[in-house]
C-alpha positions in Angstrom: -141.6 72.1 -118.3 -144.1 74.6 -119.6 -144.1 77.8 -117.3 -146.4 80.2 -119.4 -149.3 82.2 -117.6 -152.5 83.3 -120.2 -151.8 86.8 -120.9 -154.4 88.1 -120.6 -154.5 91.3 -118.8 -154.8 92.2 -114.9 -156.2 89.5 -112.5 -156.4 89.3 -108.6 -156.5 85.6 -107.9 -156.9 84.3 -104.1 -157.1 80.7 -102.2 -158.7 80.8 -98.5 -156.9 78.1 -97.1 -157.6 76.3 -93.4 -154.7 78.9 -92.2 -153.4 81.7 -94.5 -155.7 83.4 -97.7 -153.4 83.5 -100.3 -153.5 86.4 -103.1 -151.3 87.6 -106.2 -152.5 90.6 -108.2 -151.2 89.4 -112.0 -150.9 91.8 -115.0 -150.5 89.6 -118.2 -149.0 86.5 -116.8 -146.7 88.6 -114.7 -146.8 88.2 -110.9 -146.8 92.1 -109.8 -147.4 91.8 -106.4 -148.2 88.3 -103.4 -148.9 87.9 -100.1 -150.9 86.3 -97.4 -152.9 86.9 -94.4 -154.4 84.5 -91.8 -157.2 83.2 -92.4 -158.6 84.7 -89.4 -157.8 88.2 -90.5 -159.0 88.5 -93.6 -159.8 92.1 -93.5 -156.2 92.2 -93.1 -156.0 92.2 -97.2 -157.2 96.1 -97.1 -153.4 97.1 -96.1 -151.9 94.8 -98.5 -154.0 96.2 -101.8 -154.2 99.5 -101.1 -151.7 100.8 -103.5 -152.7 99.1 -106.0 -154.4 99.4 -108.9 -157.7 97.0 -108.8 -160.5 99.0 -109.7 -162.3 97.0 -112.4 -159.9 94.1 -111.8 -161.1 90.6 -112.6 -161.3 88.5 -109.5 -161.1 84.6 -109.2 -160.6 82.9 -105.8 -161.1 79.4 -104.2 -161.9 78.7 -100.5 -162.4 76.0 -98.1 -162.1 78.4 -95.5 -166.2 78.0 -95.2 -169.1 80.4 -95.8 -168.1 83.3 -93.3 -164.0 84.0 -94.9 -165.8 83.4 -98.4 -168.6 86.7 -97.6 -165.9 88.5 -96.1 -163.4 88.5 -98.9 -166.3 89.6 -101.3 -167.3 92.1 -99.6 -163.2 93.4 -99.8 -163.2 92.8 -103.7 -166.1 94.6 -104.0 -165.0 97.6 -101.9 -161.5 97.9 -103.7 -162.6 96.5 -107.7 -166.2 97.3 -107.9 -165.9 93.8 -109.0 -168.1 90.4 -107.8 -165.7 87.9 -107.1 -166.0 84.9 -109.3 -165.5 81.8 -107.4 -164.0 78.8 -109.1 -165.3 74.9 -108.2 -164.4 71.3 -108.7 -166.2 70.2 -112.2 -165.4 66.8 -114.1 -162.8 68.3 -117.0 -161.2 72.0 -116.8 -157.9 73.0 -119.2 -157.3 69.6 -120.5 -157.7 68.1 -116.9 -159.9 65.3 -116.0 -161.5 64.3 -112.9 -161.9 61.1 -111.6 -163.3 61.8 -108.2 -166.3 59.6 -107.4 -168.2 62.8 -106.7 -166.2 65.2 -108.9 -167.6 68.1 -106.9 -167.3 67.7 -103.7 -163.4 67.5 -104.6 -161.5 70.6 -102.8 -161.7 73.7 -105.0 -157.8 74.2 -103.6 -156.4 70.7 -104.9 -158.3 71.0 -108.2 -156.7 73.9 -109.4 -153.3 73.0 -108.2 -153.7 70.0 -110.8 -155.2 72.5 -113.5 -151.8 74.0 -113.0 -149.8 71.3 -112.7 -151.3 70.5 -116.3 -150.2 73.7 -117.6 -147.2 73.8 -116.8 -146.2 69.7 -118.5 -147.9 67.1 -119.4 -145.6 64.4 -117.8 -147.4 62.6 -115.0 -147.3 64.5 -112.2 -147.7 64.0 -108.5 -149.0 67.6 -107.3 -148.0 68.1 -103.3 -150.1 70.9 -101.5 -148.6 70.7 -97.5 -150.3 73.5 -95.8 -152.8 73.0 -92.7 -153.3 69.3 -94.4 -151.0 67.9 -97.0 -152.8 66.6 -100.2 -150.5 64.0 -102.1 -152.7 63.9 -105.8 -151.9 61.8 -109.3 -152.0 63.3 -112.7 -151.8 60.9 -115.3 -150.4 61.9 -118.8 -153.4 62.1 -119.8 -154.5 64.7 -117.8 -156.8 62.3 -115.5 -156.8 63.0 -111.7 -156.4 59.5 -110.1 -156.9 60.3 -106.9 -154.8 61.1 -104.3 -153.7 61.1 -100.2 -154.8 63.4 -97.5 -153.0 63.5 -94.4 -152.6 65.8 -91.4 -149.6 68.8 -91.9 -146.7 67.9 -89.8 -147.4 70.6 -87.1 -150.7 68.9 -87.2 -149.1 65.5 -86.5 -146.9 67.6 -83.9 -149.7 68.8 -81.7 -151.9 65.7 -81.9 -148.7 63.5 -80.5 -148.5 66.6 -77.9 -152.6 66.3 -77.3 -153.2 62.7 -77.3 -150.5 61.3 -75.1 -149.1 61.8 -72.0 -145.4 63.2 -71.6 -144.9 64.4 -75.4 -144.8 67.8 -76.1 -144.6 69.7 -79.1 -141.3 71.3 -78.6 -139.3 72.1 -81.9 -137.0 69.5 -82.8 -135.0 68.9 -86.2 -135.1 65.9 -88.7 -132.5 63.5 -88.5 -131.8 59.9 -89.6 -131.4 58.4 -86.0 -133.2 60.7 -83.7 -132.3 60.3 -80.4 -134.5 62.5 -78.3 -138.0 62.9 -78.2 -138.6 66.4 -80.0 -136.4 64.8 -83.0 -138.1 61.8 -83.0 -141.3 63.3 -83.5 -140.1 65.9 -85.6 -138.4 63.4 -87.9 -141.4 60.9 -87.7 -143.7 63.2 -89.1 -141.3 64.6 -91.7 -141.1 61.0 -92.8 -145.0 60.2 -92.4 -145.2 63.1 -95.2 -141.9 62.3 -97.6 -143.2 58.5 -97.3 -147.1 59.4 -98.6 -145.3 61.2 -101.4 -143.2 58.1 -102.4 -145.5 55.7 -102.5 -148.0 58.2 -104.7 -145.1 58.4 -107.2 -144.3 54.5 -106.8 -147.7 54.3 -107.8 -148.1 56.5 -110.7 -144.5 55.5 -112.1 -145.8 51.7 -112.0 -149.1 52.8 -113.8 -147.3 55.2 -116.3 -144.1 53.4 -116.9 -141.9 56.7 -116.6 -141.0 58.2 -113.3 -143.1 61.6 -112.6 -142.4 64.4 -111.8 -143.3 66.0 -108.3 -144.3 69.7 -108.0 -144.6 71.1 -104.6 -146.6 74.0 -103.0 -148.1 75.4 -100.1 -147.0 77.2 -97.3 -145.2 74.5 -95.3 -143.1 73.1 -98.5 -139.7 74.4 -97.8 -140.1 72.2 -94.6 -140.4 69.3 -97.3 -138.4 70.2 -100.0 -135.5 68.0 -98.3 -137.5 64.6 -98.7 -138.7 65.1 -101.7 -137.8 62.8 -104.4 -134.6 64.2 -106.9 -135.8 66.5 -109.2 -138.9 67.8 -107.3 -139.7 71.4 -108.5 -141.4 73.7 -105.8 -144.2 76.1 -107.1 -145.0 79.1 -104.9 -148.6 79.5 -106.7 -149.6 76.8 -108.1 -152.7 76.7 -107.4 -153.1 80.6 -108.2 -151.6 80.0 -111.5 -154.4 77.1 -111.4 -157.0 79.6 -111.4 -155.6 81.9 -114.0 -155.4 79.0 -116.5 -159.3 78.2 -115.6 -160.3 81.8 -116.1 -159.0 81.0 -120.4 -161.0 77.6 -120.2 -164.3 76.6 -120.4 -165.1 77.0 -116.6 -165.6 80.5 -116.7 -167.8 80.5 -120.5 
């Protein structure tokens, strides 16, 4: 697999997520410096870039974090790059990637450039898992067409709507096992298994449509709670969908 970033000098790339605002500061395809802060909190990312060296920095970002996070983290590039920051959308092609949505737009800015980097990095088919707040299960054909893909809730989101919606569960930690056999492992392990099964049928699917098994690459900030179901082979990628944006910012998106 491909794991090149465009060299192309110092970027600050960001994705507002439902829980945590991911950032990177990148110098030439290098990561120099990650983090994340809640989504809540975004004025929170003042502490984190405060040593370093932004001013005049190119700035890409996503959200679906709505209008409010999106102002808010403008108004913190501006004040530390003297920079506008230059937010990236769903569109029908970007970097050799082709979308098939039935309203291309109105695809999630988020799962679009996790598949722009999924692209960049092989072009195998691909079944790109994002498991944050949601999980997003999404196939990329070899030839770079987005199928279409699986939204489901995050499995602490499974957790607390068991614990919600019915009386006498509660969402107390509990571990995954084969044969649970009491109620926090059994709802622990169901919704681990809810999750590894979307993912197995989506690559079911795109191996039956492809003829090759594909590879499965894995982000977000619950994946090391998936990384044991996950089929063999399954590569986890801390920013894909950062590295997403970086590959946009050399494609036509941005011209």
């Amino acid at each position: 697999m491909r794991d090149g970033l465009p060299k192309v000098g110092a970027r600050l790339v960001l994705d507002a997520g439902n829980t945590r605002v991911k950032w990177a500061f990148v110098n030439d395809g290098v990561f120099v410096a990650s983090g994340a802060v809640p989504t809540q909190d975004p004025d929170a990312l003042a502490a984190r870039w405060g040593d370093l060296p932004l001013q005049g920095t190119r700035t890409l970002a996503c959200s679906v974090a709505g209008p409010a996070v999106r102002e808010r983290i403008g108004a913190l590039v501006a004040a530390h790059t003297a920079t506008e920051v230059v937010w990236f959308a769903s569109t029908e092609r970007c970097a050799g990637v082709y979308n098939r949505y039935d309203r291309p737009t109105q695809l999630g800015a988020d799962r679009w450039a996790a598949m722009v980097g999924a692209r960049a990095r092989t072009d195998d088919p691909v079944v790109v898992v994002n498991a944050g707040t949601a999980i997003t299960v999404d196939a990329l054909a070899s030839t770079g067409e987005f199928l279409g893909g699986l939204i489901l809730p995050g499995v602490g989101v499974m957790l607390d709507a068991l614990a919600q919606r019915t009386a006498g569960l509660q969402s107390a930690p509990g571990r995954v096992s084969e044969f649970p056999r009491n109620t926090a492992d059994a709802m622990t392990s169901g919704a681990f298994d809810a999750a590894a099964g979307a993912v197995a049928r989506m690559v079911g699917r795109l191996a039956a449509r492809e003829g090759t098994t594909p590879r499965v690459l894995l982000s977000g900030g619950s994946a090391p709670t998936l990384v044991p179901g996950m089929p063999e082979g399954a590569l986890r990628v801390e920013h894909l969908v950062l590295e997403g944006l970086l590959v946009a910012d050399v494609s036509e998106v941005f011209r």
